[in-house]
C-alpha positions as CSV (number, residue, x, y, z in Angstrom):
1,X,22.1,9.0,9.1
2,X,23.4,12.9,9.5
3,X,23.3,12.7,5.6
4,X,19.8,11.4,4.8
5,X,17.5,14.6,3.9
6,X,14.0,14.1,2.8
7,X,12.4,13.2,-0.2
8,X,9.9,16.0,-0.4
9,X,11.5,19.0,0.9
10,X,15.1,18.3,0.7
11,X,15.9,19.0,4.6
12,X,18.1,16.6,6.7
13,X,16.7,13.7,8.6
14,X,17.2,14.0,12.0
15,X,14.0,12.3,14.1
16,X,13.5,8.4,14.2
17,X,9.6,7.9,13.6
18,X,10.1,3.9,14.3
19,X,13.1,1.5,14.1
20,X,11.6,-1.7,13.2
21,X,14.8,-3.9,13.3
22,X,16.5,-5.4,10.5
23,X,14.1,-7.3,8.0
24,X,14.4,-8.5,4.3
25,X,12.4,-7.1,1.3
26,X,8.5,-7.7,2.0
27,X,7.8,-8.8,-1.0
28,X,10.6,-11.4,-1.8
29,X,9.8,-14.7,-1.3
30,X,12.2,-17.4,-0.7
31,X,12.0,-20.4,-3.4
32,X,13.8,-22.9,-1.1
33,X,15.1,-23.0,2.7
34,X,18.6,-23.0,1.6
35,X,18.5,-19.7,-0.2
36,X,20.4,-16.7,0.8
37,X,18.4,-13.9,2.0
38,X,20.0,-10.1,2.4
39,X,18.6,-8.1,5.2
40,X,18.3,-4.3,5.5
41,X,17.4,-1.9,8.4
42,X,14.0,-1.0,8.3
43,X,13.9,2.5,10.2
44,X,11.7,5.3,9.6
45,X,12.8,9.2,9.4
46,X,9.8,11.7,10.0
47,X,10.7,15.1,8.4
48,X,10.6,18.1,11.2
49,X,10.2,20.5,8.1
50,X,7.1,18.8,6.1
51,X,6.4,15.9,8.2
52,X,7.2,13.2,5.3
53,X,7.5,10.0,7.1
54,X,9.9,7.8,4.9
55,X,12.2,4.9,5.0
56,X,15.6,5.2,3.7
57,X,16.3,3.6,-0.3
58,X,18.5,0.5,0.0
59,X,17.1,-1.0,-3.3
60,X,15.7,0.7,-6.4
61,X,12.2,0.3,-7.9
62,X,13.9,-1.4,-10.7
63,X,14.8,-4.2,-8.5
64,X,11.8,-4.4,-6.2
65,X,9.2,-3.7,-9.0
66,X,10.4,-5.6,-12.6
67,X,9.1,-8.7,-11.2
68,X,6.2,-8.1,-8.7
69,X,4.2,-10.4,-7.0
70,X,1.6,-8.1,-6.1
71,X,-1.9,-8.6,-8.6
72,X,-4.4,-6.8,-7.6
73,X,-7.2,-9.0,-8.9
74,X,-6.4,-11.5,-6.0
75,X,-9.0,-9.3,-3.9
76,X,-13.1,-9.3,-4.6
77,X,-13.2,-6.4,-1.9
78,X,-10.8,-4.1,-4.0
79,X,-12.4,-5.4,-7.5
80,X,-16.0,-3.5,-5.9
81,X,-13.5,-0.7,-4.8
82,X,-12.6,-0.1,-8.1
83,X,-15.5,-0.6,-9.9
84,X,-17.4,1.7,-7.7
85,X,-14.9,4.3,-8.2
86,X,-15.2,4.5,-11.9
87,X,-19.1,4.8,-11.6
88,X,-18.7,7.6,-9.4
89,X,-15.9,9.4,-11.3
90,X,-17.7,8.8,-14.8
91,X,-20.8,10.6,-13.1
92,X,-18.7,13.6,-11.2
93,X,-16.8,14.6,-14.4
94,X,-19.4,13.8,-17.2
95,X,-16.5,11.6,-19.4
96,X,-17.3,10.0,-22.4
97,X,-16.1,8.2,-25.3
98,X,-13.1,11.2,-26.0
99,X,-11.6,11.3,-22.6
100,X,-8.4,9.6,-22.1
101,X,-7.8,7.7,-18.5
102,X,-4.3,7.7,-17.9
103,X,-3.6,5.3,-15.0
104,X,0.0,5.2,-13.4
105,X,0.8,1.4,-11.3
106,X,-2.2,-0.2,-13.1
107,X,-1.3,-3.4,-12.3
108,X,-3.1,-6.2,-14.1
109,X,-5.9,-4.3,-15.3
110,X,-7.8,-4.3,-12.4
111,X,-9.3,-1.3,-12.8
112,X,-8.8,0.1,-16.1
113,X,-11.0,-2.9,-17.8
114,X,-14.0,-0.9,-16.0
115,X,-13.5,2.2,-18.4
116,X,-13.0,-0.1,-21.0
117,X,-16.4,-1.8,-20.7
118,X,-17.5,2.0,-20.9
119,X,-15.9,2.6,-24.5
120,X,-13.3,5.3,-22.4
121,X,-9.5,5.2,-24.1
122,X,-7.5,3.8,-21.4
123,X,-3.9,3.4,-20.7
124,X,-1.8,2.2,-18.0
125,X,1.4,2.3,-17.3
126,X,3.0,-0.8,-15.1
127,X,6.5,-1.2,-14.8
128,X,6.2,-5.1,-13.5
129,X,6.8,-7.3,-16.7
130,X,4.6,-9.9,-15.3
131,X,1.7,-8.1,-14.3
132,X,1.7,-6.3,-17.5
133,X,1.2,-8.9,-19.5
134,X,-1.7,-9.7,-17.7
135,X,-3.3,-6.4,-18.8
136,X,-2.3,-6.7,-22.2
137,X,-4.2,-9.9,-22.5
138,X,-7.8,-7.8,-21.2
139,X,-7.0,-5.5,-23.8
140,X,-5.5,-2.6,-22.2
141,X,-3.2,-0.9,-23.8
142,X,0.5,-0.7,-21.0
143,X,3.4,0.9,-21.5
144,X,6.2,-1.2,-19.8
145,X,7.7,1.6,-17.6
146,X,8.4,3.4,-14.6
147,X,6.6,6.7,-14.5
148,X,8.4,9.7,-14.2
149,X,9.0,13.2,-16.1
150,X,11.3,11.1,-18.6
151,X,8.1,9.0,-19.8
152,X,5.3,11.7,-19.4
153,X,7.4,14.1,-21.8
154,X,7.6,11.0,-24.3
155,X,4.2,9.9,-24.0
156,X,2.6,14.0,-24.3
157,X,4.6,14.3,-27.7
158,X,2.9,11.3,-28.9
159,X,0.1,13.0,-28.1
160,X,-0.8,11.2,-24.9
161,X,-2.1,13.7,-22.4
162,X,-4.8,12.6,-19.1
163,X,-8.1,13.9,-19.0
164,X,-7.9,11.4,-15.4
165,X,-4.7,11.1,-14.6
166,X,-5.0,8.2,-11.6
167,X,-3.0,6.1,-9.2
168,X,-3.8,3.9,-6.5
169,X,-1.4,3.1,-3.5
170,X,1.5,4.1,-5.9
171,X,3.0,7.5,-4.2
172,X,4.3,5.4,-1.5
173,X,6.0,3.4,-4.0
174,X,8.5,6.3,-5.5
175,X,11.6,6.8,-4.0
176,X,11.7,10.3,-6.4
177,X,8.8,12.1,-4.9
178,X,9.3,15.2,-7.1
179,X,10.4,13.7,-10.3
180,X,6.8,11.6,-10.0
181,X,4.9,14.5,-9.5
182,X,6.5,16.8,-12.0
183,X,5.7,14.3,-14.8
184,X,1.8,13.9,-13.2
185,X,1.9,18.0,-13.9
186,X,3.3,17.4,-17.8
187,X,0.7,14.6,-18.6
188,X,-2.5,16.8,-17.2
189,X,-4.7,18.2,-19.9
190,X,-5.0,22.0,-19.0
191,X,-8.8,21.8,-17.7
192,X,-7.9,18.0,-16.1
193,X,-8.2,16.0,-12.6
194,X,-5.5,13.6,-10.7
195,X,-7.1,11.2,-8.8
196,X,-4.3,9.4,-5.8
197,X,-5.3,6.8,-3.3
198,X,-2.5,6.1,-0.4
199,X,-2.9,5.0,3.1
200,X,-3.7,8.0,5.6
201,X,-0.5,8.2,8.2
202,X,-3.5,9.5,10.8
203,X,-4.8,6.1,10.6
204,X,-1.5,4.0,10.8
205,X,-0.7,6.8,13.8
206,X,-4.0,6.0,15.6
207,X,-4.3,2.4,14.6
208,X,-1.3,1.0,15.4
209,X,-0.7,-0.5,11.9
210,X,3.4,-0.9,12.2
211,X,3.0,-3.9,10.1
212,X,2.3,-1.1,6.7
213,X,5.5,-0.3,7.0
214,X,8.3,-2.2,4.9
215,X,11.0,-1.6,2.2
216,X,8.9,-0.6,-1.2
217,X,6.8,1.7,0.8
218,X,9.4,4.7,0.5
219,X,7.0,7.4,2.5
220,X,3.7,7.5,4.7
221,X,1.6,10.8,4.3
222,X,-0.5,13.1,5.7
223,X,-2.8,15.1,3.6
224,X,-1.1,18.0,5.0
225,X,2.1,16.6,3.5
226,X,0.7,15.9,-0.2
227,X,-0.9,19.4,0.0
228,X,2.7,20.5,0.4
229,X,4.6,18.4,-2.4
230,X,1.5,19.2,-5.2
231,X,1.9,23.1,-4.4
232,X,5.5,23.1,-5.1
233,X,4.7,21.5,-8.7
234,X,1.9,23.7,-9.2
235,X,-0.9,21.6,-8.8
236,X,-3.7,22.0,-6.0
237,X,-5.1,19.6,-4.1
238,X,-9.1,20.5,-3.6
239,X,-11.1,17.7,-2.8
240,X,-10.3,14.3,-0.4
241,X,-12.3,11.4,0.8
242,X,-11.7,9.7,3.2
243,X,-12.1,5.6,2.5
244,X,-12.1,2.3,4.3
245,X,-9.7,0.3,2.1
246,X,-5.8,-0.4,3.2
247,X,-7.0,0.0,6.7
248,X,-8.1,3.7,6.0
249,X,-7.0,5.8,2.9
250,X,-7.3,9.1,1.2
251,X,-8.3,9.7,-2.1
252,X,-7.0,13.3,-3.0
253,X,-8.4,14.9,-6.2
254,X,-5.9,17.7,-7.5
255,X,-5.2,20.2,-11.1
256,X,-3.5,22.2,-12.4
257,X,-3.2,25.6,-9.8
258,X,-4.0,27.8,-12.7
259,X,-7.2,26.0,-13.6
260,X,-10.5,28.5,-13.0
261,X,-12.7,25.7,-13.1
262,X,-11.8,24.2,-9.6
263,X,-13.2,25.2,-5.8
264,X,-11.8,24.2,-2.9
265,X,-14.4,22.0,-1.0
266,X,-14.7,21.9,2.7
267,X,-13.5,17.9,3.0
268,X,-10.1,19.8,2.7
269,X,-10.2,22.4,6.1
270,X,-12.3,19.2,7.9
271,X,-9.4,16.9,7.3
272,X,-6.7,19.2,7.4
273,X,-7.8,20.5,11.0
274,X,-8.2,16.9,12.2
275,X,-4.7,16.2,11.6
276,X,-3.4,19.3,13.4
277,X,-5.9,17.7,16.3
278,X,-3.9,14.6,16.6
279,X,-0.5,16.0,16.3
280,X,0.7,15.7,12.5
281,X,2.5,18.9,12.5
282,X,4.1,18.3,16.0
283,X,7.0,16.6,15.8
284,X,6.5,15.4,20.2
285,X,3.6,13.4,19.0
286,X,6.1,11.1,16.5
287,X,8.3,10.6,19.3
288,X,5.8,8.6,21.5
289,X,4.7,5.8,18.6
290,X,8.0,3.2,19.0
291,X,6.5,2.6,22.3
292,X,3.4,2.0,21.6
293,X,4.4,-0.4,19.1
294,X,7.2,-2.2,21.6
295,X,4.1,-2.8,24.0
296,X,1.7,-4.4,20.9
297,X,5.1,-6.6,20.2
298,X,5.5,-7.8,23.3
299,X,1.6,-8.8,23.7
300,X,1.8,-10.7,19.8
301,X,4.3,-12.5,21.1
302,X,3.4,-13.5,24.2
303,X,0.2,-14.2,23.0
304,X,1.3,-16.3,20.6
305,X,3.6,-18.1,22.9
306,X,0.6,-18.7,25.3
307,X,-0.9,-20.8,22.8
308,X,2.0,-23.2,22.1
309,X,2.5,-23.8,25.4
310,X,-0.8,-25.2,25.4
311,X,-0.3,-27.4,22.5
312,X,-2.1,-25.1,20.1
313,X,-1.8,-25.5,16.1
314,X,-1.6,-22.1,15.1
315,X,-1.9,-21.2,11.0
316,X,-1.6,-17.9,8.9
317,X,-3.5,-16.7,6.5
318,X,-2.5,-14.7,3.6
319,X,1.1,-14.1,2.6
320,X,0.9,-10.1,1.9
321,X,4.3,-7.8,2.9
322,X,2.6,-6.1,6.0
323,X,2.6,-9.6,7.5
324,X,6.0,-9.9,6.5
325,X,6.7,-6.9,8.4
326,X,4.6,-8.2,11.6
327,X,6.1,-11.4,11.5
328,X,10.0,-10.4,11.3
329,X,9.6,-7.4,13.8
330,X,7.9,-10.0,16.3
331,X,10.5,-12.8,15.6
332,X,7.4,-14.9,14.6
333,X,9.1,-18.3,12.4
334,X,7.7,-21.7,12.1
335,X,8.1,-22.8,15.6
336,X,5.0,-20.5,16.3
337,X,3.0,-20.7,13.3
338,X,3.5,-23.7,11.3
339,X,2.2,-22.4,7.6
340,X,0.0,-19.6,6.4
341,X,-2.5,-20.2,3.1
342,X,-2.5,-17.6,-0.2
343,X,-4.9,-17.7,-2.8
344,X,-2.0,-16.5,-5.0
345,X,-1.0,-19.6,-7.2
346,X,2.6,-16.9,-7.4
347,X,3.1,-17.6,-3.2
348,X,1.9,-21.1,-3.3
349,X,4.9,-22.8,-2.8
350,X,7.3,-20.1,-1.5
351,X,8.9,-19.4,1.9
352,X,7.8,-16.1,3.8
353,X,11.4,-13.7,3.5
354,X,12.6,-13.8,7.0
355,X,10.5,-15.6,9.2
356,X,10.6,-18.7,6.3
357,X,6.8,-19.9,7.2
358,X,5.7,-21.8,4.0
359,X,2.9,-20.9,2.0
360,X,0.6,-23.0,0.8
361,X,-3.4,-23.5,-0.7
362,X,-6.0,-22.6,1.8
363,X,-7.4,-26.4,0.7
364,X,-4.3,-26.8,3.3
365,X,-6.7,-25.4,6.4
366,X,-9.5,-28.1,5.6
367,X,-6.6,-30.8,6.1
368,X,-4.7,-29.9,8.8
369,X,-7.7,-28.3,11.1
370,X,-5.8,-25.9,12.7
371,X,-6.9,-24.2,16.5
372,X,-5.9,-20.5,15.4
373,X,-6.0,-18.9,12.3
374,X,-3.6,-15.4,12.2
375,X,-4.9,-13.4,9.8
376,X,-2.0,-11.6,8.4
377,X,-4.0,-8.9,6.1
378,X,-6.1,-7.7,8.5
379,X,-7.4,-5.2,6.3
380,X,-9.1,-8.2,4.5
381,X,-10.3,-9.6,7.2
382,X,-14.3,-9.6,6.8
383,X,-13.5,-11.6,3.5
384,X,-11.2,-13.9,4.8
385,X,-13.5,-14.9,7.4
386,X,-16.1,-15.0,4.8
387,X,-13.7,-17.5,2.7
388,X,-12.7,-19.9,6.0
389,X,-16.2,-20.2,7.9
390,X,-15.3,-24.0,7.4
391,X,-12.9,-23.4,10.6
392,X,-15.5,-23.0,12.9
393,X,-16.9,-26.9,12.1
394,X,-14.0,-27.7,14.1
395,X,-14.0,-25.0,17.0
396,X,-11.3,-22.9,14.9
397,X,-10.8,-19.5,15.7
398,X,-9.2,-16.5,14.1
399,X,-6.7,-13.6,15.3
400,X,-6.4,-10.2,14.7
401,X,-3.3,-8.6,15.3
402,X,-3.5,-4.9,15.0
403,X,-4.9,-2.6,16.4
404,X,-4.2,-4.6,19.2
405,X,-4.2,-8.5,18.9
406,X,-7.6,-9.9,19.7
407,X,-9.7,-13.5,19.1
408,X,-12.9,-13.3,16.9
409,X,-15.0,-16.9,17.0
């Protein structure tokens, strides 16, 4: 791969971060046992220059992205994320009625319809067709597109410019880093605040969480990397917090770098010098995370093993791409587990990509009574165990696979 260079800074690619294998797309699921699946390495590069960690592009956003089967809505936990998260920014910035909310990936509404409910102008921009239209029908104005300097230009000569200017778990999405940013920097009203949330590479480092990696996640970051890619667009990065969601995420609130009105708050040295404390700008300490993961591999699947050997039924729950990931690097299939359950009626009836486990309702768990339940998005799993109690009228149990797999009763 001597001719890979990185997506923020432009230098080669020359240090393996983890080689997961070969694996198909996370997110697309087989319609019937006989189809044809294509299958792509899934390696990831950490940059020695900005300490990006990124997966190489086999297939465009256009392809992964027009017809998504990700709605956010599917997940009360993330709903209270959201909603929270408007209360707090309406307070911090003092909006009202005039501001304009911009929000980039918005999904089906999810979180927009809570600045709606306040009277704010809201707009979102969702490339998916099919999730869009779930927005449109809220009442939320979408713009069918992918975001980008292209659009932003378009959209500010209509007169379209962010007062909040927002986008969750969507940076790891763009394969154009600096395109994505640029247009962020054309769409910001002069005195105005970006909101991003994206999973903290600290806390896949320190927790083990492999399975976050997969195809439409293009890169993993570091504070210390986004601080990096805003500056060279002009746009500073002065506030973070530090949240629970996706396993452990940032929230980075940035503006333009010529904007008096900001100050740089502490959260920034704190988190900053804690990543320098566990390694993130030494490229040694991305050497030693394949074989941590190798080890957690070989006890999931022995583990797992165990358990059919003794004659154990062993379910999944939840179809999301992490376990996609977990499942094809572990050369999990249906001789181990023999289903896992979705509340997404848009899984129901699918085959997992890869490992070809079906999905079905979780009524299917009341039926079938299964010993184990493997909880695949383990960053859900209070909720999920909050939504199958019923397993434990039949001495069911549940497993957690990362940070290190484990039984909870």
């Amino acid at each position: 791969m001597s001719n890979e260079v990185c997506r923020c800074c432009g230098k080669n690619l020359n240090s393996v971060f983890l080689d997961l294998g070969v694996s198909p797309l996370a997110n697309s699921y087989v319609k019937s046992r006989n189809e044809m699946e294509h299958m792509y390495p899934l390696r990831t590069y950490v940059c020695e220059s900005c300490f990006l960690v990124q997966v190489q592009e086999f297939e465009s956003p256009e392809h992964i992205f027009s017809d998504y089967a990700y709605f956010s809505s599917f997940s009360d936990s993330w709903l209270t994320h959201c909603h929270n998260y408007v209360e707090m920014i309406m307070d911090r910035f003092q909006f009202a009625i005039d501001t304009q909310v911009v929000e980039i990936a918005s999904n089906d509404g999810y979180l927009l319809q809570y600045f709606k409910e306040k009277g704010v102008s809201v707009l979102g921009i969702e490339p998916a067709e099919n999730v869009a239209k779930v927005a449109v029908k809220k009442g939320i104005e979408t713009s069918v597109n992918f975001f980008g300097t292209a659009l932003a230009t378009e959209l500010k000569q209509e007169g379209k410019m962010a007062d909040l200017l927002l986008g969750n778990n969507v940076l790891a999405h763009v394969p154009d880093l600096n395109d994505f940013v640029a247009g962020m920097k054309i769409m910001l009203k002069p005195q105005g605040t970006i909101t991003m949330e994206f999973p903290h590479l600290l806390q896949l480092i320190k927790h083990n969480q492999f399975d976050t990696i997969y195809h439409e996640h293009y890169s993993y970051f570091s504070l210390t990397t986004v601080i990096r890619l805003f500056k060279a667009h002009h746009l500073t990065v002065y506030d973070v917090d530090q949240l629970s969601t996706h396993g452990g995420s940032i929230r980075i609130y940035a503006t333009h770098s010529d904007n008096p009105d900001f100050v740089i708050q502490p959260s920034i040295h704190e988190l900053l010098a804690k990543e320098v404390k566990l390694g993130i700008t030494n490229i040694e300490m991305y050497k030693g995370f394949q074989t941590k993961i190798v080890q957690l591999k070989r006890k999931i699947t022995k583990f797992l093993i165990e358990l059919k050997e003794q004659g154990k039924v062993v379910a999944g729950y939840g179809a999301p791409a992490k376990g996609n990931t977990l499942l094809n690097y572990c050369g999990i299939d249906c001789d181990i587990i023999d289903f896992t359950v979705d509340r997404s009626q848009y899984k129901q009836g699918t085959f997992l990509p890869g490992s070809r486990i079906p999905v079905f309702s979780p009524e299917k768990l009341k039926l079938t009574q299964p010993d184990f339940v493997l909880i695949l998005p383990w960053n859900l799993k209070e909720e999920i165990m909050e939504q199958t109690s019923f397993i434990r009228e039949w001495g069911g149990k549940w497993i957690v696979p990362v940070p290190d797999i484990h039984v909870v009763e």
